[in-house]
C-alpha positions in Angstrom: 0.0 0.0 0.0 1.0 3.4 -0.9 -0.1 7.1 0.9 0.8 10.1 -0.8 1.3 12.8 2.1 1.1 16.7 1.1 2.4 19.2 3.5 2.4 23.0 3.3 5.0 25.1 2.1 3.5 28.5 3.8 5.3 29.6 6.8 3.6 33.0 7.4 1.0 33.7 10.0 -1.2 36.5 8.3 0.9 39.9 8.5 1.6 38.8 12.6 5.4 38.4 11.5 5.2 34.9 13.2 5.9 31.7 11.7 3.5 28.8 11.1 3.6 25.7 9.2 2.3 22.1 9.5 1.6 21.1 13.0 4.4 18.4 13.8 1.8 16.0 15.9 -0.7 16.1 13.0 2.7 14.7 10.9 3.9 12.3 13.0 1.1 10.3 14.3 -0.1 9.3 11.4 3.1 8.6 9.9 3.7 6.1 12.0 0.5 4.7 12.3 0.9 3.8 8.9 3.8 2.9 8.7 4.0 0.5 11.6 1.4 -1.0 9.5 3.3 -2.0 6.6 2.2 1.3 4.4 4.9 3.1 1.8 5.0 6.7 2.7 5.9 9.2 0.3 6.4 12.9 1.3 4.9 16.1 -0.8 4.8 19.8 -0.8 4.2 22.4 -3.4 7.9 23.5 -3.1 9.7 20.2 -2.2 12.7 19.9 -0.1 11.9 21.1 3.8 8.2 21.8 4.8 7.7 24.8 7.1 7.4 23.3 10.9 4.7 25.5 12.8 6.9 26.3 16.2 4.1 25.9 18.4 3.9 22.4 17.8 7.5 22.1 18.3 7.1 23.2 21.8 7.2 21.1 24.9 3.6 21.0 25.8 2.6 19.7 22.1 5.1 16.7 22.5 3.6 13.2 22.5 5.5 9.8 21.8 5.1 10.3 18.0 6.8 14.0 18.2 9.4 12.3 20.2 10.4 8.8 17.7 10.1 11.7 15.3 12.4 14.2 16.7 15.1 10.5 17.4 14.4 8.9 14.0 17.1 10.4 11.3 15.2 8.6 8.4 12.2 10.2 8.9 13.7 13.4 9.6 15.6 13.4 6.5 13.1 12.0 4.0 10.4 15.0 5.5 13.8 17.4 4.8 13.5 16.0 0.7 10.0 16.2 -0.1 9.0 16.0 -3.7 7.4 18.1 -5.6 3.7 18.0 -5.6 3.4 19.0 -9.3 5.5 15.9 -10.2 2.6 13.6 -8.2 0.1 11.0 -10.1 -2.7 10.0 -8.0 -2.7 6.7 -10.1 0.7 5.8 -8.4 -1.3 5.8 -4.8 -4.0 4.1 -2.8 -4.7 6.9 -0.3 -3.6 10.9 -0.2 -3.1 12.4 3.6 -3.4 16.1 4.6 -1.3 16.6 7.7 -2.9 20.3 9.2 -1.6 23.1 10.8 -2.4 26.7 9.6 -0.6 26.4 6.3 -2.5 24.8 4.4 -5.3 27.7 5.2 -3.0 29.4 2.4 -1.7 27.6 -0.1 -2.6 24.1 -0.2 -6.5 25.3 -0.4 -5.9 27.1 -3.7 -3.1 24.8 -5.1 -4.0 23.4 -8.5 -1.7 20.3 -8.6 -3.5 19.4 -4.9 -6.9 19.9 -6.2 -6.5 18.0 -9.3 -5.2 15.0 -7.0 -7.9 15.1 -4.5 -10.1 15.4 -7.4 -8.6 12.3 -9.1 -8.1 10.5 -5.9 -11.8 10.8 -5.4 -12.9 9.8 -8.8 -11.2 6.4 -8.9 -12.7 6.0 -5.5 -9.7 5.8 -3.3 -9.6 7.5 0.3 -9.1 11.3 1.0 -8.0 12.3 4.1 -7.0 15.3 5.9 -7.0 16.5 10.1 -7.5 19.7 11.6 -7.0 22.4 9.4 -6.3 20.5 6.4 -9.8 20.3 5.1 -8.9 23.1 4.0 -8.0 21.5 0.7 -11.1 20.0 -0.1 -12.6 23.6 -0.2 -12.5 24.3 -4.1 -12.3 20.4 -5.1 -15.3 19.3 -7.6 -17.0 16.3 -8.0 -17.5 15.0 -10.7 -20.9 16.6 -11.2 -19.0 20.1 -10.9 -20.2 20.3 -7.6 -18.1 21.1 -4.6 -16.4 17.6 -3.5 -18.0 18.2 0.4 -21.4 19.3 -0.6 -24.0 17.1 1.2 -21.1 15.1 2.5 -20.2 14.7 6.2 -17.0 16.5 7.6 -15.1 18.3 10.2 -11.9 20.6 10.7 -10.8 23.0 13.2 -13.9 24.5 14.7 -14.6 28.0 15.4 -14.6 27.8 18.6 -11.2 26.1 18.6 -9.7 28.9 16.3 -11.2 31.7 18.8 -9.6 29.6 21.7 -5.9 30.3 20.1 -6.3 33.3 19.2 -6.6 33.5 15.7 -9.8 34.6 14.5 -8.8 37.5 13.2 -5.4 36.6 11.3 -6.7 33.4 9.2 -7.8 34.0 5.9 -11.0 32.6 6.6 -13.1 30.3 9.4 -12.6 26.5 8.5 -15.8 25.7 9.9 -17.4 28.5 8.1 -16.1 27.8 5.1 -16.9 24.0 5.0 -20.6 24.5 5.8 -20.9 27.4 2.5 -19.2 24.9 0.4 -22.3 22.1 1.5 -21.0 20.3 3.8 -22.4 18.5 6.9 -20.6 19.9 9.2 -19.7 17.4 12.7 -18.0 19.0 15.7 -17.2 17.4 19.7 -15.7 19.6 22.6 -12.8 21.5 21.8 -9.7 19.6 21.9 -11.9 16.5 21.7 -10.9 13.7 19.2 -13.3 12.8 15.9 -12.7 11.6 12.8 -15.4 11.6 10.6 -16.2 9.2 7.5 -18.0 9.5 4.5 -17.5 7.3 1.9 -13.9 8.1 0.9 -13.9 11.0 2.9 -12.1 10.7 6.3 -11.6 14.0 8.1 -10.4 15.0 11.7 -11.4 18.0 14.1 -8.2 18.9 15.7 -4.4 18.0 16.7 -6.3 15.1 19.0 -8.1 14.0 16.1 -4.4 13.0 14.4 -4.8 9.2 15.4 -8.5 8.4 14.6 -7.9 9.6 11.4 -5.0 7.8 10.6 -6.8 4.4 12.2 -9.7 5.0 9.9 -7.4 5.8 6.9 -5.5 2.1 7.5 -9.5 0.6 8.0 -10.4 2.3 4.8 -6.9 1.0 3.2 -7.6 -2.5 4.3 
């Protein structure tokens, strides 16, 4: 079995000067979920080479064991230094695609072409689509094949608004996840802040938040097998 991940390549927080990224739990928890599982891994961002690593999630307080076999495990460390291009990707060379979130993706990866046309052709030969926390973000201006947007109708979650006010951030992301989601048709699923849930839909798997990280990666492996 083969997942295709695609990380950000935006490292700016609005015009707040700070730095964000892909959030490093939302990375390594299902990476090795996966992996330990038997599943290829390849590594993708619209830039290649070294995805921006939001610095909050680098932080004591967001560690958990996956951070940590991350942060001691040179292989994996080194191939999420060399991703590949995400313009050179085929969706035919993979069973499953994986958004890893963080506020990144809020940016670029919801407006990126080549990651659209994937999840598009992911969706269309019926293989899974999955993406935690603020990585549904990419599913925003993906079509089905009916023209429709690919959520409408369809049920899915993401970093809540309530989650978004809680950090702070309201007013510097480009738009409301939540918000956003529910224009585009979705059915949109929530649980307590900080709460984990992964939600399925057909191919569909999405997660809520950082906690979410692990259901969505179990799901992805159920889906896989």
């Amino acid at each position: 079995m083969k997942v295709l991940f695609v990380l950000t390549s935006h490292d700016q927080l609005g015009d707040t000067g700070e730095k964000t990224g892909f959030w490093l739990e939302e990375f390594a928890s299902p990476y090795y979920r996966l992996k330990d599982a038997g599943v290829d891994i390849t590594l993708a961002s619209p830039r290649g080479g070294q995805p921006p690593l939001d610095p909050k999630s680098h932080e004591p307080d967001a560690q958990t064991e996956d951070t940590k076999r991350f942060e001691s495990d040179q292989e994996a460390r080194n191939q999420l230094a060399n991703t590949v291009r995400l313009s050179d990707m085929n969706a035919d060379d993979y069973d499953a695609i994986f958004y890893p979130g963080g506020h990144g993706p809020l940016w670029d990866l919801h407006k990126d072409e080549n990651s659209i046309k994937l999840i598009e052709n992911f969706f269309k030969s019926g293989k899974p689509v999955a993406a935690v926390c603020h990585a549904p973000a990419v599913l925003l201006n993906a079509k089905d094949a009916s023209g429709e947007p690919l959520v409408k109708g369809k049920k899915v979650t993401g970093f809540s608004n309530s989650e978004e006010s809680a950090v702070g951030l309201s007013e510097v992301v480009p738009y409301l996840l939540e918000d956003q989601l529910v224009e585009k048709g979705g059915v949109y699923e929530r649980v307590d802040d900080w709460g984990s849930l992964a939600v399925v839909d057909g191919q569909l798997i999405t997660g809520q938040n950082p906690a979410s990280s692990a259901a969505v990666a179990d799901e992805l492996i159920k889906a896989l097998s």
